[in-house]
Structure formats: C-alpha cells, structure tokens
C-alpha positions in Angstrom: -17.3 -37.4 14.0 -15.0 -35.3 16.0 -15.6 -31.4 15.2 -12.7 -30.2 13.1 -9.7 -28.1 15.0 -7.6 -25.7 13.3 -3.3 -27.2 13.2 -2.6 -24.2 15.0 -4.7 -25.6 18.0 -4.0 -29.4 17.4 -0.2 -28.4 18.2 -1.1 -27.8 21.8 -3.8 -30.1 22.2 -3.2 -32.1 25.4 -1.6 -35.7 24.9 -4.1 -38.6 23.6 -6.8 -35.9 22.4 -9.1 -37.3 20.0 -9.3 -34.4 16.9 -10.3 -33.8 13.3 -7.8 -31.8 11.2 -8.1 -30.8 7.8 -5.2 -29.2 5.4 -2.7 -29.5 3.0 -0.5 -32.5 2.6 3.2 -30.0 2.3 5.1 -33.2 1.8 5.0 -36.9 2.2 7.7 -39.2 4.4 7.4 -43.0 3.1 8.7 -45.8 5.7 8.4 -49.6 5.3 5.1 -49.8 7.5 3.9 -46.4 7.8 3.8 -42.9 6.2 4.3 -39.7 7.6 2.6 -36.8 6.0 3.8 -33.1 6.8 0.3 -31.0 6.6 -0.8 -27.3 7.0 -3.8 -25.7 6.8 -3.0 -21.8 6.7 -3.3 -21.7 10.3 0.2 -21.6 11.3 3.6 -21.4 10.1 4.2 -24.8 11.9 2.3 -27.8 10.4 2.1 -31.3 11.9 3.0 -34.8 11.4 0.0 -37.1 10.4 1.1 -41.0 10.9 -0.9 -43.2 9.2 -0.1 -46.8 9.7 -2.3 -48.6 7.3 -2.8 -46.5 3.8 -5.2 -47.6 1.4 -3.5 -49.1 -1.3 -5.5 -47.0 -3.6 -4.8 -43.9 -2.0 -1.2 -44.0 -2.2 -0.1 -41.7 -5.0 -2.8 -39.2 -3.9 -0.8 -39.0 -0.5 1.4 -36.6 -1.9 1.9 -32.9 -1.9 -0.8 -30.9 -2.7 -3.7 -33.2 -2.4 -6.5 -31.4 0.2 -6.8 -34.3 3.2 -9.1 -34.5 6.3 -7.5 -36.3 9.0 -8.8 -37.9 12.4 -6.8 -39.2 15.2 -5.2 -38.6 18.8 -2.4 -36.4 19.8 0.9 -37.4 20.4 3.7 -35.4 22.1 6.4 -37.7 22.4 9.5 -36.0 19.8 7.4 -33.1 18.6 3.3 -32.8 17.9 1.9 -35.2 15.9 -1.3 -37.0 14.6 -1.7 -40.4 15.0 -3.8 -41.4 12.0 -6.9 -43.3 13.4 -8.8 -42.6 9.8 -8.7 -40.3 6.8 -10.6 -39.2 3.8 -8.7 -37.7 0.6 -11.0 -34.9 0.1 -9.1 -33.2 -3.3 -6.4 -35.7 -5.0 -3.5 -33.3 -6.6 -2.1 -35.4 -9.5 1.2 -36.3 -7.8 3.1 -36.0 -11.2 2.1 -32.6 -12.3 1.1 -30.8 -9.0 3.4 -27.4 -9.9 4.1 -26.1 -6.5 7.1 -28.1 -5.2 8.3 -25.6 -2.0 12.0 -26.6 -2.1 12.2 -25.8 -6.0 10.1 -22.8 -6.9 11.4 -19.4 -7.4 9.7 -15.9 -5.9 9.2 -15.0 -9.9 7.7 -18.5 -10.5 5.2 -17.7 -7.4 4.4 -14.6 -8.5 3.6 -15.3 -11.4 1.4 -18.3 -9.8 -0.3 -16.2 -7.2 -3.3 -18.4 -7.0 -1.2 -21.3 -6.0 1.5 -19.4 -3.7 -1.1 -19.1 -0.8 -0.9 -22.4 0.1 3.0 -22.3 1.3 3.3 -21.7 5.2 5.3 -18.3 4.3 2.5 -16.4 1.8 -0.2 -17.9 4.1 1.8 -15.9 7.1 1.8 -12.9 5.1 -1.7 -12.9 4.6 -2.6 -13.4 8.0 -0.5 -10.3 9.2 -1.9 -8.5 6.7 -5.1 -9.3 8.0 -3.8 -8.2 11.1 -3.1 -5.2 10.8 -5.8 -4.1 8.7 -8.0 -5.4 12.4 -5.2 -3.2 14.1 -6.0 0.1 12.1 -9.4 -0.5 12.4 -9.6 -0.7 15.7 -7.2 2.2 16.3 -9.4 4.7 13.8 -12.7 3.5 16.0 -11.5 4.3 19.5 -9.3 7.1 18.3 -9.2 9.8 21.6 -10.6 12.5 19.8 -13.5 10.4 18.3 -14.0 7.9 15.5 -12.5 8.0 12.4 -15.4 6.4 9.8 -14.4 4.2 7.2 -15.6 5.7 3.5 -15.4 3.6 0.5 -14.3 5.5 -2.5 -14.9 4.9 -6.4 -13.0 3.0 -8.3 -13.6 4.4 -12.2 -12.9 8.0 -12.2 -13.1 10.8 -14.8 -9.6 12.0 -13.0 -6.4 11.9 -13.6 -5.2 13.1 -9.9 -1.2 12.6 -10.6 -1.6 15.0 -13.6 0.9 12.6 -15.9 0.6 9.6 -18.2 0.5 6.8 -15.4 -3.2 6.3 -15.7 -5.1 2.5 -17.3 -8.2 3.8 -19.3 -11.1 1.8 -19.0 -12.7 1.7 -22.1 -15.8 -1.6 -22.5 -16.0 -3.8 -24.8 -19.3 -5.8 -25.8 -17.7 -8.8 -25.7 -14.9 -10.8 -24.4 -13.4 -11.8 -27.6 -9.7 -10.6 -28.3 -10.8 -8.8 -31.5 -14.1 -7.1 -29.8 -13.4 -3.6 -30.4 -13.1 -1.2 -27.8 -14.6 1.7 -27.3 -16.0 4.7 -24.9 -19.4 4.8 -25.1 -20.8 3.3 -21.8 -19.8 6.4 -19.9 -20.4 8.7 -23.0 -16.3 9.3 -22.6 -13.0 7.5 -21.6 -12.6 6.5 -17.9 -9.6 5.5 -15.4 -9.1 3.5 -12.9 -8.3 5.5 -9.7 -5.0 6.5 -9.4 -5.5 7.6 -5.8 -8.5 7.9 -3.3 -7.5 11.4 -2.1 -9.3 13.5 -4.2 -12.8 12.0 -3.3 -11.3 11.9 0.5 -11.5 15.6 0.9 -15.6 15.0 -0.8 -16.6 13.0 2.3 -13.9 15.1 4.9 -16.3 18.2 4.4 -19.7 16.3 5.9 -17.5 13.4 8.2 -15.1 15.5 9.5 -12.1 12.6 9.9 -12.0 9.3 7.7 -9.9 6.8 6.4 -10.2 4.5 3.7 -8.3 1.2 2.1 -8.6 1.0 -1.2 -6.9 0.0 -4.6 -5.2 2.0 -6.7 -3.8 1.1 -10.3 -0.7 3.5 -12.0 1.0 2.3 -15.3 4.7 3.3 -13.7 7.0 1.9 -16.1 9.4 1.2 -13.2 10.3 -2.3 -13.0 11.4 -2.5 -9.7 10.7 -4.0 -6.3 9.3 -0.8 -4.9 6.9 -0.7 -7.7 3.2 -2.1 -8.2 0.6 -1.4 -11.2 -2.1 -2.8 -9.1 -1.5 -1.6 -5.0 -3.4 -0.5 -1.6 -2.9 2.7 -0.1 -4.5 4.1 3.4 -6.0 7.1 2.6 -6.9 9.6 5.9 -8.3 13.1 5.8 -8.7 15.6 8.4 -11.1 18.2 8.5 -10.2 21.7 10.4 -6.7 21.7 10.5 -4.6 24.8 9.6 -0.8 23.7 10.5 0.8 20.4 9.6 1.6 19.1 13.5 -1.8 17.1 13.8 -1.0 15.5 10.6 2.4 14.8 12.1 1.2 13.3 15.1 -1.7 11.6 13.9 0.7 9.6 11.3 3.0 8.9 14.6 0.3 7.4 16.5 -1.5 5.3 13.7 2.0 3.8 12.7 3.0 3.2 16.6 -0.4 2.1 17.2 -0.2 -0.4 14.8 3.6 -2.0 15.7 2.1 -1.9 19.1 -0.9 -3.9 18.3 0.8 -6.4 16.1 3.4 -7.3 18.8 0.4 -8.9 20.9 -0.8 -10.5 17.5 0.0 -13.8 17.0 0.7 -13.3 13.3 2.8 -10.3 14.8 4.7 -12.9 16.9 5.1 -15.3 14.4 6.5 -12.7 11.8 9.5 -11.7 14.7 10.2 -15.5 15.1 10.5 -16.3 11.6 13.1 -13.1 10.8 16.0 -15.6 12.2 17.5 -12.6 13.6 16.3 -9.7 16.1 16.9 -7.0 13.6 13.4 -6.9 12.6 12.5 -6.7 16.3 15.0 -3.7 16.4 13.2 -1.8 13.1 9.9 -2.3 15.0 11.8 -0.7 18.4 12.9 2.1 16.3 9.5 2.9 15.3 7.8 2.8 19.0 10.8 4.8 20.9 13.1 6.7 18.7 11.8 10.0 17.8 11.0 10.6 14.7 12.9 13.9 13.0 11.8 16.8 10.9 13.7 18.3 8.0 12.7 20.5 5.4 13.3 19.9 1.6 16.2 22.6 2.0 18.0 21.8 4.8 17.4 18.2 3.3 19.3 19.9 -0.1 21.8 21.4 2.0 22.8 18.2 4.0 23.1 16.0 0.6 25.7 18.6 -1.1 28.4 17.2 0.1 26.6 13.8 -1.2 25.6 14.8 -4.5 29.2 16.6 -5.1 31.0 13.1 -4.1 29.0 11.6 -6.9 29.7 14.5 -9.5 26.2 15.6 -9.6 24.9 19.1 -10.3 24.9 21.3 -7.2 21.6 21.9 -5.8 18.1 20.1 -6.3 18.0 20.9 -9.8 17.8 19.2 -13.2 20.2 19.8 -15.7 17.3 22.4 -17.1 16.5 24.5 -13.7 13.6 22.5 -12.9 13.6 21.7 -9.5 13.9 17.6 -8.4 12.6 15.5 -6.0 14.6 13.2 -3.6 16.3 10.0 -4.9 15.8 6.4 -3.2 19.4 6.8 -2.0 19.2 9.8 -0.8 15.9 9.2 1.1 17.8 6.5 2.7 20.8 8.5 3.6 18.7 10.8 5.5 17.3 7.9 7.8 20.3 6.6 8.0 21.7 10.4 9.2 19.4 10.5 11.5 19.1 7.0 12.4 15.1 7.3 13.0 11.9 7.8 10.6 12.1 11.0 8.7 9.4 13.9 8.0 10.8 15.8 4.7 8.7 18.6 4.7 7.6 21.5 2.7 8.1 20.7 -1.0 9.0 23.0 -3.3 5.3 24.0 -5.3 7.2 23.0 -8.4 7.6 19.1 -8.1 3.9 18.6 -5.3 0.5 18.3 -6.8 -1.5 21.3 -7.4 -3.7 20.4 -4.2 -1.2 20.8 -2.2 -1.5 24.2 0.7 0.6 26.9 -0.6 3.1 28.1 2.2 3.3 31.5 3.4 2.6 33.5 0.4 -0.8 35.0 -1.1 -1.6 34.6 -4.3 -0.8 38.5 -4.9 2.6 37.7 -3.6 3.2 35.6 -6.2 5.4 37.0 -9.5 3.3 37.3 -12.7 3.4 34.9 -15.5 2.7 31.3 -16.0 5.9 29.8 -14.5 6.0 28.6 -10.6 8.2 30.3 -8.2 11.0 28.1 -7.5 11.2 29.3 -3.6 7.6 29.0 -3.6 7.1 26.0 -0.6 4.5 23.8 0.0 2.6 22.7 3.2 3.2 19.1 2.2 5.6 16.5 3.4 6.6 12.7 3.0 7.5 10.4 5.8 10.8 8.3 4.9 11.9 5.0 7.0 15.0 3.4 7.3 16.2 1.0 4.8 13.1 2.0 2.3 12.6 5.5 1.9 9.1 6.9 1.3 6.0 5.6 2.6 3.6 8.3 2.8 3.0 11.6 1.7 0.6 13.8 3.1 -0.2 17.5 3.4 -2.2 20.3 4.3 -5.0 21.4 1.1 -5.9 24.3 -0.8 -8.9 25.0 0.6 -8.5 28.5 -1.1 -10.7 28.6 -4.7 -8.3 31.3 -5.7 -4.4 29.9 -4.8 -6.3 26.4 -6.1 -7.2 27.9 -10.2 -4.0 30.1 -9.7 -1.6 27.0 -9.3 -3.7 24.3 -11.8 -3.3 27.0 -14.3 1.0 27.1 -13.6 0.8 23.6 -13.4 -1.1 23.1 -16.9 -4.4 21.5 -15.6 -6.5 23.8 -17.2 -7.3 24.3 -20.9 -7.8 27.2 -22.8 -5.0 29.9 -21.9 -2.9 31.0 -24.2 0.5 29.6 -24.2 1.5 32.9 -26.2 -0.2 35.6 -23.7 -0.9 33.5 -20.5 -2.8 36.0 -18.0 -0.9 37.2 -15.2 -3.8 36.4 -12.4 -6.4 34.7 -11.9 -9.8 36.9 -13.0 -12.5 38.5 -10.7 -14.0 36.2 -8.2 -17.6 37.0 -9.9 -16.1 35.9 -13.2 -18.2 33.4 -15.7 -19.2 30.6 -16.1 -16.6 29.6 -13.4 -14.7 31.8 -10.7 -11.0 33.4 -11.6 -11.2 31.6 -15.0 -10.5 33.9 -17.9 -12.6 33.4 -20.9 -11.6 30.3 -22.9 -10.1 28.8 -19.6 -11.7 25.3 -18.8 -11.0 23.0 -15.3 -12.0 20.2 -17.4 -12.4 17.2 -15.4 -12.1 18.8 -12.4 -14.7 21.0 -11.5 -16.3 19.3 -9.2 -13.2 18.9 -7.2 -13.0 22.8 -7.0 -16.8 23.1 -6.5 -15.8 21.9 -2.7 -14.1 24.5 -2.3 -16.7 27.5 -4.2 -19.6 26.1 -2.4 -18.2 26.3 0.9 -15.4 24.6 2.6 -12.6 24.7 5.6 -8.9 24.3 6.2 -8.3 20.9 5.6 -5.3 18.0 4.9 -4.1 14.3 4.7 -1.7 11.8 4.0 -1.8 8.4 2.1 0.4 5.2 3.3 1.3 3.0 0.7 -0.3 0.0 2.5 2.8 -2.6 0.6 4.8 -0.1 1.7 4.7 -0.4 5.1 3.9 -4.2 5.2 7.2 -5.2 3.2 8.8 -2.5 5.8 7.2 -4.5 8.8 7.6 -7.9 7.9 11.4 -7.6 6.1 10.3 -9.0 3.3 12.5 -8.8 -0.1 9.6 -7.4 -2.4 6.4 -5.8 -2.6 5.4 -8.2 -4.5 5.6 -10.4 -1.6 2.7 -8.5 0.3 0.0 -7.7 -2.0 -2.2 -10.9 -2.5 -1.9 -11.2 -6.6 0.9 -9.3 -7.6 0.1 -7.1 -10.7 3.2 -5.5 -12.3 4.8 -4.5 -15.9 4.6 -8.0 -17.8 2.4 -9.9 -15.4 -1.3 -9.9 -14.7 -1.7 -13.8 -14.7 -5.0 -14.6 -13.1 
C-alpha cells in the first residue's frame, strides 16, 4: 500500500504519481459511468477531485458528503488536480439522509452552535490552522527574544479571586454527581471557587523568580454582552515583565511581538492562504499597517479632548463623565474614531485611577499626596494603557504595577476591595507600616481573598508591569473574520455551551 499523503501535497504531486489520500467526501458529482467526489482532509483550503470509474454498488449512498474515505490512485493534471480512483475503502459511512452539515445551506449561528461538526468545512479548518500558526509564531518569538527568553508559565485555572472586582465571575461549586437534581455545594475547597477571570494576577507570582514570561491560557467572564466582541469562554496572552519603571518597554515590547507575528505569518502557509482567501487586498493592507505605519500615543485626556466635538455632535454630556461625575471609559465607537484619526494602531494611555484596576501603577503622585477620605481623585492617572486597532478597538491592556504595599492597600481600600472599614468614619490613610496582623490595615480592615497577592509585594518585590492580548481579539483582527466566534475552537457564549 502506497503511504498516505496529505491533499495539500497530492495537488502538486507530479503527473501519473501513484498516492494514498485520505479525507472528507465535501460533496459528490454523479455522471452516467463515473463519479466524481470533491474531498478534503483539513490540509488545505483546496480539496481534490477523486474519479472513481467503477463504484461498488453497495457503496453508493455512502459516497456522499460527510462519509470519512481513503482513496488510492494516480495523479492527474490535465483541467485541474485530480485523483484517478484505482481503489478505495469507505472508512466511516455518514448516513447520506441525515448527515447535518450541508456547506451551501448552514448558517454561522447553526455552526456555532455545532462546533464539533464545523471543523470539518475547508474555512473553520483554515482558521484552526492559522491559529496554530501563530501560536508557533509567538513561541518562537518569546524564545529567541534579543534580550533573552521569555518562559512559558502555566497558570491555574480555579481561583479564590475575583481579579475584575465585579459580578462577571462563574463559581465553581462540585457536585457528587452528575444528575440534574445533585445538589451543589462548596465543600471540596472548604469555600466557593471561580474560574479565572484573567492570568495576570498569578503572572506577576512567577515575574518575581522568572524575570519575563508569557502565558496562553483560558479565561471565563459571565459578561452579559451579547455581542460579536464578546466571549464567556476565551484566550488571552498574558506577558509580564520584571524591572521596569516607565511604560516604553511595555510599548515596544507589544510593537515587536504584534509585528513579529504579522511578519512570521506572511511566510506561513496558513498566513498565505488567509490573504488569498480575503478576495480583496484590504486585509493585506491591515497587515501593512501593522508592520510600517507607526503606531501613535494619546493620553486618556487628550483622547477626551479630541472626542468633544464628537460627543457634542451626538448630544452627549461634555467630558468623560457619567451623568453622576463618575468618570467613563472609552466607547467602541469612539475607540474606532481614534484609529481612524490617526489612521494607525493606537496606545490610549494613562487611565484615570477611577475606571483601572486597583493593580494598576499610580502616576506621579505619593500616597501623602493624595486628598483624604475614601473617594478617588478624579485627576488621579494611572500608568496603564490599552492598545486600540483600526476597525475593532481594544485589544490589549497592559500597565505598569503597584509594586508599592502602601499606594496598593491605599487604592483597594478607595476601590472597596477590602472589608471591614467603616463606610460611616472611613480612615483617612492607610495605618503604620508595623501595623497588625497585616501592614497599613486598620483594625477591622480585611484583604480577604487577596492577601497573598499583596504578600508579593511585603515580602520583597521590584518595579514591575504587563499587558494581556485578547488572543480572539487579535485573530478575528488578522484574519477579517465577521465574529469572534469564528476563531475560538468551541464557541461559548450567553445561551450556548453545546458540547
């Protein structure tokens, strides 16, 4: 038997070249004498024509799409590359009146919701192979990195916290059985769990001993967003840097992993295939943009100041501010009017304290700067920024740390992390250094779950930062696709968590 070849290769196999494919009967061509079968097998977008002159007459309604086939025969190139069928073996019969999948028919919802059977299509098998792509391109750009290796970490998955500080978060009680009525409960860890929301608070754990590492790794949020840039169940690229006191490595660091990749991926052949599907050269151009425009720099003010004129066309509020005071983050439209201002990627940086995490470097100030009470300076900036591309907005969000134990219990205690303060009397500043059981808590106060996330920074730590690409993010922003559900291999959103 002739050793099996993947389609990809069998296309360019020379004329009259004895081969053994295997694959994926996409659709079947009946003639009088002979029938033509359209086959892939994942390899390439591009499958081939099998001929098969003399079908078994108890094969023929298993000759039809879906059914797994293994075919051998010699190459022919006279119209276009195609098998001539010497012999074949049906290896997995699909029952020609039920098989679901029918490519010319199905919907994106109805493949979503059918993940385990969308792979099979030429387009999602694509997807995963670029994917796979550039997963081998970051890789191989964090290993021979100029200023030494970045090492991979893998991170938990159950956590005790609650990083985003809000109600996004999927508990993960047990159960002692699978029944629908087993009762749940929180006993296996002695109290209720999550399921990580993000890797970055265990990334600064391994920064301190590593020095530089990166990580791919799920996340889950229960975002009630029902929209194409939303995910419950999603990948981010999580890097951290150790001994860093100023925001530009961070800058260009994210520059040359993003460049580095686009750069690798246009050598792929998944990279290639991905431009020659588009039908049009504007991806090509998006990818362009990203090796040789330059990428600008704005901070959240001057980014508030350029959308005035925006916000008063559409009769909103003057300022970035709520109805109530409270400062606001950036819309999706206005993230993408300031790409499309500046016709390049976008660093927004320095975020007001009020609307980053509580992580997040304090700018400029001390601590004894700061005015007394529980409330957060509104001018009060942090050193903490998101990167915003054309045509999608944010993609990653990164920052300098607190690696300060004192601005870190001083700003969890504005932003109502820890318990025990009195809402009536909240203390002005944060207690002695020496205080008990825990430093610059006042009595009562409590960091809950997350002492040992402050720990790194009592028992010793350095200046320090990151960012975090949303991994969907930036594939549906490289390939053009139309959602992120598109990218992720079994989509997982409000409604649907099929299989």
């Amino acid at each position: 038997m002739d050793q099996r070849i993947a389609i990809k290769e069998a296309l360019t196999a020379p004329t009259s070249s004895k081969i053994t494919i295997c694959g994926i009967i996409q659709k079947t061509l009946r003639e009088t004498e002979t029938i033509t079968l359209v086959v892939n097998d994942g390899s390439t977008v591009t499958p081939i024509l099998a001929k098969i002159s003399t079908p078994q007459p108890k094969d023929h309604q298993y000759l039809s799409q879906g059914s797994t086939i293994q075919l051998h025969g010699q190459v022919n190139h006279d119209d276009s590359p195609s098998l001539d069928v010497n012999d074949y073996t049906i290896i997995g019969p699909a029952d020609p009146h039920s098989f679901p999948l029918a490519l010319e028919t199905q919907s994106p919802d109805f493949l979503n919701r059918n993940p385990h059977l969308r792979i099979r299509t030429p387009n999602h098998a694509l997807i995963a192979r670029f994917r796979s792509s550039v997963v081998s391109a970051l890789t191989n750009l964090f290993d021979s990195h100029r200023d030494g290796p970045f090492y991979q970490v893998h991170l938990p998955i159950l956590t005790w916290t609650d990083c985003e500080g809000g109600a996004e978060v999927f508990a993960a009680p047990t159960q002692h059985s699978k029944r629908k009525d087993a009762e749940m409960n929180e006993t296996f860890f002695g109290a209720r769990r999550f399921l990580n929301v993000s890797a970055v608070f265990h990334a600064e754990a391994f920064v301190q001993g590593l020095d530089r590492t990166w990580t791919l790794a799920p996340c889950w949020r229960a975002e009630r967003a029902e929209t194409d840039r939303h995910l419950a169940e999603f990948w981010m690229l999580e890097v951290a840097v150790n001994y860093i006191e100023t925001l530009d490595p961070l800058y260009q660091l994210i520059e040359e992993v993003i460049r580095g990749t686009v750069s690798r991926l246009q050598e792929s052949v998944a990279g290639k295939e991905v431009l020659a599907q588009s039908g049009s050269g504007e991806l090509l151009r998006r990818w362009e943009k990203l090796l040789h425009r330059k990428w600008q720099k704005i901070t959240f003010a001057e980014a508030t100041r350029l959308l005035e004129p925006v916000r008063e066309a559409k009769g909103c509020i003057s300022g970035c501010q709520s109805a109530g005071g409270a400062q606001q983050d950036l819309t999706e439209d206005e993230e993408k009017y300031l790409c499309d201002h500046f016709d390049s990627p976008v660093f927004l940086t320095h975020f007001p304290s009020e609307i980053r995490l509580f992580q997040a470097k304090q700018s400029v100030r001390s601590i004894d700067d700061l005015p007394p009470g529980i409330h957060i300076d509104p001018a009060q900036t942090t050193e903490a920024f998101d990167l915003l591309l054309p045509g999608i907005g944010e993609i990653c969000s990164g920052g300098l740390r607190e690696h300060r134990l004192d601005v870190l219990v001083d700003t969890m205690r504005k932003k109502r992390f820890l318990t025990g303060w009195s809402k009536e009397r909240p203390p002005d500043r944060n207690a002695p250094a020496d205080a008990q059981p825990y430093p610059y808590l006042h009595p009562g106060e409590d960091l809950r779950s997350l002492d040992w996330f402050a720990d790194l920074r009592r028992w010793g730590t350095s200046p320090h930062g990151g960012f975090g690409i949303g991994f969907e993010r930036l594939l549906h922003y490289l390939m053009g696709t139309d959602s992120l559900k598109d990218v992720i291999s079994f989509p997982r959103y409000r409604g649907v968590c099929g299989c």
